[in-house]
N, C-alpha and C positions, 0 to 999 in steps of 0.2 A: 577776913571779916566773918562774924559769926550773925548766921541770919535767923531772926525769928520764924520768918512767914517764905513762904514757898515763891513770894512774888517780888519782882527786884526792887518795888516799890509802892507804899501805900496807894496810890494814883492806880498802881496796875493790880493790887487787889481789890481794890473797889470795880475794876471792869470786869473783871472775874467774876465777880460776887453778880453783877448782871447780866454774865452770860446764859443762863438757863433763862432768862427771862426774854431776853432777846432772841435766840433761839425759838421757842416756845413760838412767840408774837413776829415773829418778824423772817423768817424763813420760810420761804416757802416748801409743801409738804417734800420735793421731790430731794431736800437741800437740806433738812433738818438733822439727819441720821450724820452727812456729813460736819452740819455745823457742831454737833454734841461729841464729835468723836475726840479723843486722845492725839490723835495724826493732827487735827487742827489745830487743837488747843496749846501743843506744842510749837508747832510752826507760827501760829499767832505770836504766842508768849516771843520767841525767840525773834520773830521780824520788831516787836515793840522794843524789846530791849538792844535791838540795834539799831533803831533810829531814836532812842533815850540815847546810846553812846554817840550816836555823829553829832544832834541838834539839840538832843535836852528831850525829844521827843514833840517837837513841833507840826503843827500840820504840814503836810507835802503841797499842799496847794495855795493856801493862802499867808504861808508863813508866820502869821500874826497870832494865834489859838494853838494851846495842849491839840494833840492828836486825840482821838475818843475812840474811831473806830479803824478797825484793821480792813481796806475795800479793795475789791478784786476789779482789775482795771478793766478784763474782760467778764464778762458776768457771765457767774455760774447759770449754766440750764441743765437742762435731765440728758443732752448729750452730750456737756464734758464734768457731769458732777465727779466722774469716775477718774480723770482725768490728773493725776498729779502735775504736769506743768501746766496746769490752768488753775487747779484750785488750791498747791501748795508750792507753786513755786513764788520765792523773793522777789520774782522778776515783775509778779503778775499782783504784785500788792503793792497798796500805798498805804499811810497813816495819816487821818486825815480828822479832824473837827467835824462836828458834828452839823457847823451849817454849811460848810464846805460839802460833806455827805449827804448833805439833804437833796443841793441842788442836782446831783446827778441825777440822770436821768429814771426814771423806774425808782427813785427810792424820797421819799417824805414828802413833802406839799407842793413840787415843782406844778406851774399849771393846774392844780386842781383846785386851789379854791383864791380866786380871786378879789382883791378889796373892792368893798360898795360904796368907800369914798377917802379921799383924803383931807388933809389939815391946810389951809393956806398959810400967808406965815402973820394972820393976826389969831390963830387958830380955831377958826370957822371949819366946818366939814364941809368938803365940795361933793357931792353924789359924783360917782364914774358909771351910775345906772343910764345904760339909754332910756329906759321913762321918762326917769329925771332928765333928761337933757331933751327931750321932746317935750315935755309942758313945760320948760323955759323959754322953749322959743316959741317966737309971736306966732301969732294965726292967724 
């Protein structure tokens, strides 16, 4: 089969095409040099295109969602960025959705910004503000 584009699938040049962006924004400074290198970018490439052959390329954890990001089960720090069986080995990666990804731990909205109310089911907002919940009650 003769291929256009360098990537085994349109899905997987479109993540391509967001890696310097990601990189960039999302790396921390001690991890960037490794996130932009050729040694990742290969290894990435190559763990995506073997979990596109086992599942289609499914998330690892919640089954349901395409995979988005390639996440290292043990997280990189400045003492095993250096490290190949931590930061390129198969073993040490998943592929995973993006809200799957988020909830890890150290990475997207986990814990930091909490809602200021929810919806009942006539959909009224209920405040979840302790304010709110102390000048409801009597005095």
């Amino acid at each position: 089969m003769l291929r256009t584009s360098k990537y085994s699938n349109e899905r997987e040049a479109g993540r391509n095409a967001e890696l310097p962006f990601l990189v960039e924004e999302m790396a921390k400074d001690f991890a960037r040099s490794f996130y932009a290198s050729k040694r990742w970018e290969k290894c990435r490439k190559s763990y995506i295109d073997n979990r596109i052959n086992i599942d289609g390329g499914m998330c690892e954890e919640c089954h349901k969602n395409l995979g988005y990001i390639v996440h290292h089960k043990t997280a990189i720090t400045e003492a095993n960025v250096s490290d190949p069986d931590v930061t390129l080995s198969h073993d040490n990666l998943e592929y995973v959705c993006k809200d799957c990804h988020d909830m890890f731990e150290g990475h997207g909205l986990v814990d930091k910004v909490k809602p200021l109310f929810v919806f009942d089911e006539d959909g009224q907002p209920i405040s979840l503000r302790e304010i709110d919940k102390s000048a409801d009650s009597p005095r």
